[in-house]
VEXDREN-2710 file (C-alpha; in Angstrom, 1 decimal):
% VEXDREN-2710
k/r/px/py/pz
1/UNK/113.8/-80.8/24.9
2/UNK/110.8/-78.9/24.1
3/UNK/111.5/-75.4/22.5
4/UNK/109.8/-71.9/22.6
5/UNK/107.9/-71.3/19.7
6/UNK/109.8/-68.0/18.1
7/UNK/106.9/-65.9/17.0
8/UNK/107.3/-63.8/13.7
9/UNK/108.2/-59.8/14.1
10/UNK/104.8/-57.6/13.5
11/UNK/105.1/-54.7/11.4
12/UNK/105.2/-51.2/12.6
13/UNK/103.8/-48.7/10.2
14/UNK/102.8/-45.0/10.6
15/UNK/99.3/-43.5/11.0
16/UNK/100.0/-41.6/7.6
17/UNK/100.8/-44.3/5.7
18/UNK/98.1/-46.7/7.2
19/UNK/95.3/-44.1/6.2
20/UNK/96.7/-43.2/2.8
21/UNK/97.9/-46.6/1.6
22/UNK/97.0/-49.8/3.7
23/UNK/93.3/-48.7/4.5
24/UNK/90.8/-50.0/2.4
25/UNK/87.1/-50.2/3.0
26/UNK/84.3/-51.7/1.3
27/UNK/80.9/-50.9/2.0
28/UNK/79.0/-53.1/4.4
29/UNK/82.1/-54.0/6.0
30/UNK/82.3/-54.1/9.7
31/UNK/84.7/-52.4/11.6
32/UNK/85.8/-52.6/15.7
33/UNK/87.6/-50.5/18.5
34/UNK/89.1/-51.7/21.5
35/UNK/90.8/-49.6/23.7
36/UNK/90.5/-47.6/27.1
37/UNK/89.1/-44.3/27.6
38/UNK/92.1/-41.4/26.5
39/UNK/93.4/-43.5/24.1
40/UNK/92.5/-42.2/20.6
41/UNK/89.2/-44.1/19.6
42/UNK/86.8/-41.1/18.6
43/UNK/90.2/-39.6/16.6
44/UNK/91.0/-42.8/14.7
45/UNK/87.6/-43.0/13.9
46/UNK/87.0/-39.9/12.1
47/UNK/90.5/-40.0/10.4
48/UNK/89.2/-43.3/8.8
49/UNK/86.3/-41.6/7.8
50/UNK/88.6/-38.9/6.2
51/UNK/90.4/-41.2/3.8
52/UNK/87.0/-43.6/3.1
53/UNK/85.8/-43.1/-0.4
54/UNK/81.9/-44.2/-0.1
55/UNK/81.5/-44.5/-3.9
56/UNK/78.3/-43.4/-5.7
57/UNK/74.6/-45.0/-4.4
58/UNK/76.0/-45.3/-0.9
59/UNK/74.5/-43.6/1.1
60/UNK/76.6/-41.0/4.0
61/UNK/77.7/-42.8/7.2
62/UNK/75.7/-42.1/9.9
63/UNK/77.4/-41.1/13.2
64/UNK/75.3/-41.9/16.5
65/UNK/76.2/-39.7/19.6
66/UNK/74.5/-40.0/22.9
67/UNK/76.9/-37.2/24.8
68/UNK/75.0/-34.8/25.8
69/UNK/78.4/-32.7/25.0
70/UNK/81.5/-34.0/23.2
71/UNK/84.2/-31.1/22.2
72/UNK/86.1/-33.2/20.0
73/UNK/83.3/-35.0/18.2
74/UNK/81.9/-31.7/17.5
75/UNK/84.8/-30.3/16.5
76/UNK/85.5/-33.3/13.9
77/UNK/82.4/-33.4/12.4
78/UNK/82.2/-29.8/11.5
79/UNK/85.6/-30.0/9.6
80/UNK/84.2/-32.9/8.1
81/UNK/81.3/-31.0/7.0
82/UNK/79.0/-33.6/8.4
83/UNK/75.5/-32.3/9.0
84/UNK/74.1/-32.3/12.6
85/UNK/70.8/-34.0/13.1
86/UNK/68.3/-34.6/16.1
87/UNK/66.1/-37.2/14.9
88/UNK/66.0/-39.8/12.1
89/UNK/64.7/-39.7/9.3
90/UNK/66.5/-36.7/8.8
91/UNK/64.4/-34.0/7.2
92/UNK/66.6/-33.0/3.5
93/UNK/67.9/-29.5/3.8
94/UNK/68.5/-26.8/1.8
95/UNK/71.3/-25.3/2.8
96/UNK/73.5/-28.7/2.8
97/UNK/71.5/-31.0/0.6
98/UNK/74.3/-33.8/0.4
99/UNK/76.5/-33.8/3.6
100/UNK/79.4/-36.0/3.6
101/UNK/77.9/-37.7/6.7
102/UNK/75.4/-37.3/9.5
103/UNK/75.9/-36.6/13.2
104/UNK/72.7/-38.2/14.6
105/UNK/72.9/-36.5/18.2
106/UNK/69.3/-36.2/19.9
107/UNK/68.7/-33.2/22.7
108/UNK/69.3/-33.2/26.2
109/UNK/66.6/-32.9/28.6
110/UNK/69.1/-34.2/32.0
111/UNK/66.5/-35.8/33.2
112/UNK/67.5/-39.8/32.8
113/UNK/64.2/-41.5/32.4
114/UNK/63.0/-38.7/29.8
115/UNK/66.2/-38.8/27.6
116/UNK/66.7/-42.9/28.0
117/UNK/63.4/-43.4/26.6
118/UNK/63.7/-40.8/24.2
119/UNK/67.2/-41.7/22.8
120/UNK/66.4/-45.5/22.6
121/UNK/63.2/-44.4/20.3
122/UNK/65.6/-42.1/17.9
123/UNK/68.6/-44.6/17.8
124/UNK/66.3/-47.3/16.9
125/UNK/64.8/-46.1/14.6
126/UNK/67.7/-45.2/12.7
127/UNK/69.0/-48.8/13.2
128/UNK/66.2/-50.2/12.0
129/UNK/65.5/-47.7/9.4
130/UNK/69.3/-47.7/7.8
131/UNK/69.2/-51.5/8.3
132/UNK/66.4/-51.6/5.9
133/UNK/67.4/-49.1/3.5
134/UNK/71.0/-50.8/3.2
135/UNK/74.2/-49.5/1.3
136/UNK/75.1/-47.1/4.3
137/UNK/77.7/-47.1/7.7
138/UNK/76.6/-46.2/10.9
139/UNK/79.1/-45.6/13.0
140/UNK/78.8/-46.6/17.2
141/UNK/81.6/-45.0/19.1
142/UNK/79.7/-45.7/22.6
143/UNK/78.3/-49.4/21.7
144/UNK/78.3/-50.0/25.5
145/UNK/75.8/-46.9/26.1
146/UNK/73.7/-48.3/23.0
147/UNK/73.2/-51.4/24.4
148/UNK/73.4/-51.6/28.6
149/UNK/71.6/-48.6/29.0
150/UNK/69.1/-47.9/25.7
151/UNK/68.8/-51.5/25.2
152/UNK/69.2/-51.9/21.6
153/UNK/71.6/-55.2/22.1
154/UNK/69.3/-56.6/19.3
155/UNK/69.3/-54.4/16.8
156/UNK/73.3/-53.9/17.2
157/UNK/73.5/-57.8/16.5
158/UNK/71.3/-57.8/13.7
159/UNK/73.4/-55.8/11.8
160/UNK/76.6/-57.0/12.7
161/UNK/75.0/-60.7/11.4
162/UNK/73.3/-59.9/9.1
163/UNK/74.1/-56.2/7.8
164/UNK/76.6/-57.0/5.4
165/UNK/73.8/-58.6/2.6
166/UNK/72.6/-55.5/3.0
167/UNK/75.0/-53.1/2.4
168/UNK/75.1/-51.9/5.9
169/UNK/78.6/-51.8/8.0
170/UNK/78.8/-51.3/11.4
171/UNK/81.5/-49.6/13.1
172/UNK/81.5/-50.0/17.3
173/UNK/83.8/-48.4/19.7
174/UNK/84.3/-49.8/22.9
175/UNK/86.6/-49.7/26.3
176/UNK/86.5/-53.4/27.0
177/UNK/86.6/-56.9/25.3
178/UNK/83.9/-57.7/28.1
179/UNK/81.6/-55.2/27.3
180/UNK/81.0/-56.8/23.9
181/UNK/80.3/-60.1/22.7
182/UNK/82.6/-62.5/20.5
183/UNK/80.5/-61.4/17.2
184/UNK/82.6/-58.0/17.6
185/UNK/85.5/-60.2/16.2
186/UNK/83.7/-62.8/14.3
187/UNK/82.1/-60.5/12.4
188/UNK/84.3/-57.4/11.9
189/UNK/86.5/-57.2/9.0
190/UNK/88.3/-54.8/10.7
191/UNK/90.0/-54.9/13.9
192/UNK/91.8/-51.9/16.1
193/UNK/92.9/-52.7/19.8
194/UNK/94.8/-50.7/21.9
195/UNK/96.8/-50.8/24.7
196/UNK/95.2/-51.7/27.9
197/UNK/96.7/-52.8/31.4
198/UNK/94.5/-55.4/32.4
199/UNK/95.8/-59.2/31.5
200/UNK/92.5/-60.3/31.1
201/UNK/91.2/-57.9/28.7
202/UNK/94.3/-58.8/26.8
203/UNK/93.5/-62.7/26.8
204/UNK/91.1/-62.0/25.2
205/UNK/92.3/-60.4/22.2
206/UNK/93.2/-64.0/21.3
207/UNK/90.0/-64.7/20.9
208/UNK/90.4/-63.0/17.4
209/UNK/90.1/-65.8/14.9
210/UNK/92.3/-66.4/11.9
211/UNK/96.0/-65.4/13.9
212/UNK/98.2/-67.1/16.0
213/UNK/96.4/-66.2/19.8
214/UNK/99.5/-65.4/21.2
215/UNK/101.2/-63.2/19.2
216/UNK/98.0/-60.9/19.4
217/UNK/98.2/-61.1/23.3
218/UNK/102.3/-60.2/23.0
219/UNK/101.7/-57.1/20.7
220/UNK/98.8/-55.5/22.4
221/UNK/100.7/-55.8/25.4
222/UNK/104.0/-54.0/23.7
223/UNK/101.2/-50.7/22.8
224/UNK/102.2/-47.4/23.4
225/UNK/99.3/-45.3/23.9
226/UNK/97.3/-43.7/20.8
227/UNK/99.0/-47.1/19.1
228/UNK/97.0/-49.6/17.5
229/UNK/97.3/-53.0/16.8
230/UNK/95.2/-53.5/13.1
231/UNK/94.1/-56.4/11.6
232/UNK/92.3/-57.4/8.8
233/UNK/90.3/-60.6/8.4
234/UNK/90.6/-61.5/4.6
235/UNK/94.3/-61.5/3.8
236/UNK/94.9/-61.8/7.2
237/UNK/97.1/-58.6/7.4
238/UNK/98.4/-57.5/10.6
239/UNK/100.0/-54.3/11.6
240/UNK/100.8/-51.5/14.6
241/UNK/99.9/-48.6/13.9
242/UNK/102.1/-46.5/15.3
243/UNK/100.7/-42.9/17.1
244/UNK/102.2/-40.3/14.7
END
C-alpha cells in the first residue's frame, strides 16, 4: 500500500529577526515579490532596504515609481532619506550630495499617451544607463506597469539574465505568478510569496526550482496575510515570515 509522503515542518520566524539576522544580501543579487494587492509588498520592501548594507563602490539603489501618488512610498522614502528625482541621470545636488537611495518618480501630466511615452523614455533610460554602469539595485515594485504598459519587457530581462556580471540586482514586485515570466524564479536569489486565494497562482509557486513543489504549494496556502513565505536559492533556506 502506497503511503503519503510526510512533508518536513517549515520554520516560522519573525519579521524582526528575519531582517536583523537571516537577511543577507549581496550586491547584484536578484530579489522577487509575489503577492496580492494589500498584502505588504511596498512595506517589506523598504524594510529590506533598511537592514541592506550596500558596502563602499556600490552605488545607491534606485527606486522606480510610476504612481502618480503613493502615500506610503512617499512616506518611506523620506525616512529613509532617499532623494526624490524626476529624470535619470540624476543631476548631483548640493544639499544631499550622497543619498542613501533614489526615488526615480517622473511628473504627471494625466494625460495617458503624454505620460506613457514620457515615462517609458525616463525608465529606460535609467535601465539601460544603471545596467551599464553596474554595481547598483534598482528596485521595481510595479514590474507589471514597467512592462505591459511602458513596454520595457526587454530591458527588465536583460538584467535579470544578465545583470548579475554586472553588479546590478533587480528587485520586482508583482500581484501574480502570471504576470511574470519563469526567469522571476530562475533567476532570483531571493524569493517572497504571499498569500493568495487563487489555486492556480499557487501551482505555480511550485515552479520554484531547487524545493520540493509541494511543500511550497502547502505553505503558501497556510499564509496569513502580511506573511511571507522566503526562500533562498543557494543554501536552499526556507522560512515564513511571520507578520509581526
Amino acid at each position: 500500500m502506497k503511503q503519503d509522503v510526510v512533508l518536513p515542518r517549515v520554520k516560522h520566524i519573525s519579521r524582526k529577526d528575519f531582517l536583523e539576522s537571516h537577511w543577507r544580501y549581496k550586491p547584484g543579487q536578484h530579489v522577487t515579490f509575489i503577492a496580492p494587492t494589500q498584502n505588504g509588498k511596498t512595506t517589506m520592501i523598504f524594510d529590506l532596504l533598511a537592514h541592506t548594507t550596500f558596502p563602499k563602490g556600490v552605488h545607491p539603489p534606485i527606486v522606480l515609481v510610476i504612481k502618480p501618488k503613493d502615500p506610503l512610498v512617499a512616506k518611506k522614502i523620506k525616512a529613509m532619506k532617499y532623494r526624490k528625482v524626476q529624470s535619470w541621470p540624476a543631476v548631483k545636488s548640493p544639499w544631499n550630495p550622497n543619498p542613501a537611495g533614489y526615488a526615480l518618480w517622473p511628473k504627471h501630466t494625466f494625460d495617458p499617451d503624454v505620460d506613457d511615452e514620457m515615462h517609458k523614455r525616463i525608465m529606460r533610460t535609467a535601465l539601460r544607463h544603471t545596467y551599464k554602469k553596474g554595481n547598483t539595485t534598482i528596485v521595481a515594485d510595479e514590474t507589471y506597469g514597467l512592462v505591459e504598459d511602458l513596454g520595457l519587457g526587454k530591458d527588465i530581462t536583460r538584467i535579470h539574465t544578465r545583470g548579475a556580471a554586472m553588479g546590478t540586482g533587480l528587485w520586482i514586485a508583482t500581484q501574480k505568478p502570471t504576470h511574470i515570466g519563469r526567469w522571476a524564479y530562475g533567476q532570483a536569489e531571493h524569493l517572497f510569496v504571499g498569500f493568495d486565494p487563487d489555486q492556480q497562482s499557487r501551482e505555480r509557486f511550485g515552479e520554484i526550482g531547487g524545493v520540493d513543489p509541494k511543500l511550497v504549494q502547502r505553505e503558501a496556502a497556510l499564509l496569513k496575510k502580511f506573511e511571507w513565505l522566503y526562500f533562498r536559492r543557494t543554501d536552499r533556506v526556507l522560512c515564513v515570515i511571520e507578520s509581526e
